[in-house]
N, C-alpha and C positions, 0 to 999 in steps of 0.2 A: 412604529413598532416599539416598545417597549424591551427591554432588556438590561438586563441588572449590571452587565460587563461587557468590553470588550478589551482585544488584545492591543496591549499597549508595546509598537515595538522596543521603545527606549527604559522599558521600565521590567524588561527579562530578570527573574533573579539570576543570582550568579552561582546559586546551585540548588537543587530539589531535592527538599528536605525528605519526603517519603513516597508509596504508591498512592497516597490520596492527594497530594501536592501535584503527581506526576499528572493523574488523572483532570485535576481542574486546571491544571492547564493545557494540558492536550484538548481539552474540551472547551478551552477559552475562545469565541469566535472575534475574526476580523471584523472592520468596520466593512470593509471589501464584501466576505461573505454574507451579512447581515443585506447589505445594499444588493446584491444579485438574488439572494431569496426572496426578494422584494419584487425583483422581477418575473418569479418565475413562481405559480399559482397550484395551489393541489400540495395534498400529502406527502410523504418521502414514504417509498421502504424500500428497507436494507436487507437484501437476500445476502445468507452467508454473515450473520451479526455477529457468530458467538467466535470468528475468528482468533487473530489476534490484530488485526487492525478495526476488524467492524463494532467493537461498541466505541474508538474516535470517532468513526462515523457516524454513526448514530448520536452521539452525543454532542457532539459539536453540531451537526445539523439541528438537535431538540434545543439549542442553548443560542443557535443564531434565530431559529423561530419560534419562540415559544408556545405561541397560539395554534400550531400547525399538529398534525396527530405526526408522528414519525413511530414509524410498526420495524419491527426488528424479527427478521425469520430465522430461523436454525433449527437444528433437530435439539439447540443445550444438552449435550449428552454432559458437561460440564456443570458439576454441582457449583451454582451459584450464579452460574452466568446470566440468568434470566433473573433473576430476582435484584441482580446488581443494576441492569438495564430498567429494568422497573422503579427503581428508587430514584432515578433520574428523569422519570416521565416518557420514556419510551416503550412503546405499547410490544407486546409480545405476542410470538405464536409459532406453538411449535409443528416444524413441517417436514418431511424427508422430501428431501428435492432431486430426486429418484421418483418418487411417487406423483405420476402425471394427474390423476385424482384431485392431488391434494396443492399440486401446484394450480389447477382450476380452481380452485374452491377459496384462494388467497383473493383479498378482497381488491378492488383494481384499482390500484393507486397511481395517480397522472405521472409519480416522479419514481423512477425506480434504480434505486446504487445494487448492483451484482456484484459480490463479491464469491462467491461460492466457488470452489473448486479444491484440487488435490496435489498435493508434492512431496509432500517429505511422505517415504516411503512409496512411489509412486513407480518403483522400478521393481517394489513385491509384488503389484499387483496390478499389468498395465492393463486390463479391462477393466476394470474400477478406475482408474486414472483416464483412463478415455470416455466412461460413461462420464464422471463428474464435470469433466474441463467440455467436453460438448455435444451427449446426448443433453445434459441438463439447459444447458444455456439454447440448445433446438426449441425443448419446451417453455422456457421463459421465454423466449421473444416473439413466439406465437401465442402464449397466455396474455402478453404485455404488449401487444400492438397495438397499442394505442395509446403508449404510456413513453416518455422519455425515457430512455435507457442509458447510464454508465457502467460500463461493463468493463469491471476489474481483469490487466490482463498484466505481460510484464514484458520487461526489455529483453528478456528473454527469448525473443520472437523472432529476433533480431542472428544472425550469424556475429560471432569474433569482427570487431573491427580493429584496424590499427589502433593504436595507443596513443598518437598524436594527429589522430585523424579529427580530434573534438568530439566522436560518437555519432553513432547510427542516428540520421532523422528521417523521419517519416515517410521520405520517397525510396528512402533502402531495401531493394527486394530482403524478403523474409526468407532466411531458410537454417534453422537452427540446431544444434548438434543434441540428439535423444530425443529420446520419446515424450520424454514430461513435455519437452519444451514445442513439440512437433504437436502434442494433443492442445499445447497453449494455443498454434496456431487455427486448431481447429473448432478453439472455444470461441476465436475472436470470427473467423469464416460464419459459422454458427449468425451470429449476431447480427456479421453484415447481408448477408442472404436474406435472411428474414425481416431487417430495416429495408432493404431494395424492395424484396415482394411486398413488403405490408407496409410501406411508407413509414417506417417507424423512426422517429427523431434520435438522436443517440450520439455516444463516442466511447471510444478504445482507449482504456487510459493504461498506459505503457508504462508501469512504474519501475524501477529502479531501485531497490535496496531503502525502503521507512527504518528510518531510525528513533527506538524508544528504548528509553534508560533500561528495560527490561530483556530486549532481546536486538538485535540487529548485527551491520557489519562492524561497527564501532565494540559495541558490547563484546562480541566474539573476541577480534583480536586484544581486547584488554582481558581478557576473561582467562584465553592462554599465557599474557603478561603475569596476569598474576598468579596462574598457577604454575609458572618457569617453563610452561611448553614452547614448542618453536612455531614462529608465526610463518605461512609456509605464503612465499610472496610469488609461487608462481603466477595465479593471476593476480597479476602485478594491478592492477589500476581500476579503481569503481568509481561509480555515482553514490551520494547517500542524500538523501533531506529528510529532513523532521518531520516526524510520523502527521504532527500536525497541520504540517503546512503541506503534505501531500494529502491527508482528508481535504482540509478546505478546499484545494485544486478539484478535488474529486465532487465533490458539491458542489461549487460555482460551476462546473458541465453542465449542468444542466441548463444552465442559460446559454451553454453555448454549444446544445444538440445542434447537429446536421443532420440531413435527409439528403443521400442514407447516411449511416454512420460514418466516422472517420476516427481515427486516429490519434493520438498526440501521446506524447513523450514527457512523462515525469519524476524532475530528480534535481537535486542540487546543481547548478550551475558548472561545475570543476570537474575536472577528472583527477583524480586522487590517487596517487602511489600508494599500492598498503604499505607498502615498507617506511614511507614516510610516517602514516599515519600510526604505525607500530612504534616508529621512535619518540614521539609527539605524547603518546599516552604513556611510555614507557618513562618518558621524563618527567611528567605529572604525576605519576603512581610511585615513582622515587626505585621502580626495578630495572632492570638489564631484560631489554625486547631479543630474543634469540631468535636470529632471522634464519628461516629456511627454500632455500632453490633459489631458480632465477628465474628473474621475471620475461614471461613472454612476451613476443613482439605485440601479440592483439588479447582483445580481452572485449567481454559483453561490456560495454557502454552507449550513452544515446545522447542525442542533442537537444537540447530542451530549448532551443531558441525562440520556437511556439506558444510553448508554457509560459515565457515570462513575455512574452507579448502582450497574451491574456493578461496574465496577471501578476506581473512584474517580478522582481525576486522574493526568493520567500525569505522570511521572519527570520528564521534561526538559521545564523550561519555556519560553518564548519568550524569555527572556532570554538562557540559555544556549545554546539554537541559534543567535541572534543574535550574542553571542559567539564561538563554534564558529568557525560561518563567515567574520567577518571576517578573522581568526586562520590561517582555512585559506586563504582566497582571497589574503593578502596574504605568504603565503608561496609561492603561487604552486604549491601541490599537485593532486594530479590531480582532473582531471573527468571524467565519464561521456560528456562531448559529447553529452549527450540532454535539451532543452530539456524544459521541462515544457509552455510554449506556455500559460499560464494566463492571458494575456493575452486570448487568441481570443476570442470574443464570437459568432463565426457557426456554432460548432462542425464546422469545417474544420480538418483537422489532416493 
């Protein structure tokens, strides 16, 4: 297979100079993912593209295979986001994924990344929240039964664990506080039902808090850093990995569908103090972190001991996202204006 690049992990810059820097390297592939698209045959699409994780996805998938069509779904109610995706060679089509019609009529690609669903704001409107996270995913896995399926969900799924417990892994009964996070578990039910009855290949990918210079949990607590707000530590402790290295995990799935679907947990390695991680950006950014509350005994966290089995540790470690972002927030470069809200505790979003 030919290919013009890949990610070199000893050769990370030591900071990202803008959003097209951010972008070609979010979309930089492994030699790892390059090597498992290898194995694994047929088109990619990406339901749910115009997110904010799905054009990494998409992008990194068209850049580890170039020769391969990679189709990107969305309604783009977002001016440009379709046109950006097109400039990078990923094919387009715009779909309501609401409309069982139109989810028929998507052409039937062997590999298929689900991202689509609904949260922020998800507490105005919990019939819209319950159709998105899993009437829709009912009707993809019956449109898509014959098709590998990774199906974007979140650690979310998961109840409060201790804090020194290492995090929820995958034999953890589920049962999670709110409705967003209660329709999570119904997106993923969804999925596995329909992998059982229709033999469909697949996995649950449990992610954890992606982190990109634009939006994330790093981004947020520097974000109150520098506007002098208080960084509020009651949930005291998260997962975070780079937005990149949790696409790539999300695409090397495919090689490692099961029948039926399963599971797996993905995030940085650590569980992480925010209050630590507030002092750490707040010394690189040269301000005073004003810490607020106390940290609780338990917090959403998960164990990714599986993930790095697969596929050993990821690329960017917490040091250098920590870096990143200071770097990035103190030059005052763009954000996504899209909290991650990782604070919440009642699961009301």
């Amino acid at each position: 297979m030919s290919i013009t690049q890949t990610l070199d992990p000893a050769a990370l810059p030591d900071r990202i100079d803008d959003v097209a820097h951010l972008d070609r390297l979010l979309c930089t592939p492994s030699q790892a993912l390059v090597d498992d698209l290898d194995a694994v045959e047929g088109d990619i699409m990406v339901l749910g593209v115009a997110g904010k994780m799905g054009p990494t996805v998409a992008g990194l998938a068209k850049a580890a295979a170039p020769g391969r069509r990679v189709i990107g779904v969305a309604r783009f109610s977002e001016a440009g986001s379709r046109e950006a995706l097109e400039a990078i060679g990923v094919e387009t089509i715009a779909c309501d994924l609401l409309d069982e019609a139109a989810i028929a009529a998507l052409p039937k690609s062997p590999n298929v990344i689900f991202m689509a669903g609904r949260k922020f704001g998800a507490s105005g409107d919990q019939s819209l929240t319950w159709a998105m996270n899993t009437h829709v995913p009912a009707l993809v896995a019956q449109a898509f039964s014959a098709s590998r399926i990774v199906a974007f969900s979140t650690g979310c799924v998961y109840p409060f664990v201790d804090v020194t417990s290492g995090g929820a892994t995958e034999e953890t009964p589920i049962n999670p506080p709110g409705e967003y996070a209660q329709s999570c578990v119904g997106r993923e039910r969804m999925f596995e039902y329909f992998s059982r009855r229709l033999k469909t290949p697949g996995r649950l990918f449990r992610l954890n808090y992606a982190i990109d210079m634009r939006y994330g949990v790093l981004h947020d607590i520097a974000a109150k850093i520098v506007a002098g707000k208080p960084v509020d530590v009651t949930m005291g402790h998260v997962n975070v990995i780079w937005q990149g290295d949790a696409a790539s995990q999300a695409i090397r799935l495919l090689r490692h569908a099961t029948t039926p679907t399963t599971p797996i947990n993905v995030s940085g390695p650590q569980t992480l103090a925010v209050r630590d991680l507030a002092m750490r950006l707040a010394q690189k950014l040269g301000r005073e972190a004003i810490i607020e509350g106390t940290e609780a005994p338990n917090a959403w966290l998960v164990d990714t001991s599986a993930a790095q089995t697969l596929f050993g540790q990821p690329v960017v470690d917490i040091e250098r996202m920590i870096q990143w972002t200071a770097d990035w927030m103190a030059r005052d470069m763009p954000s996504l204006g899209k909290p991650t809200k990782f604070e919440v505790r009642d699961g009301r979003y």
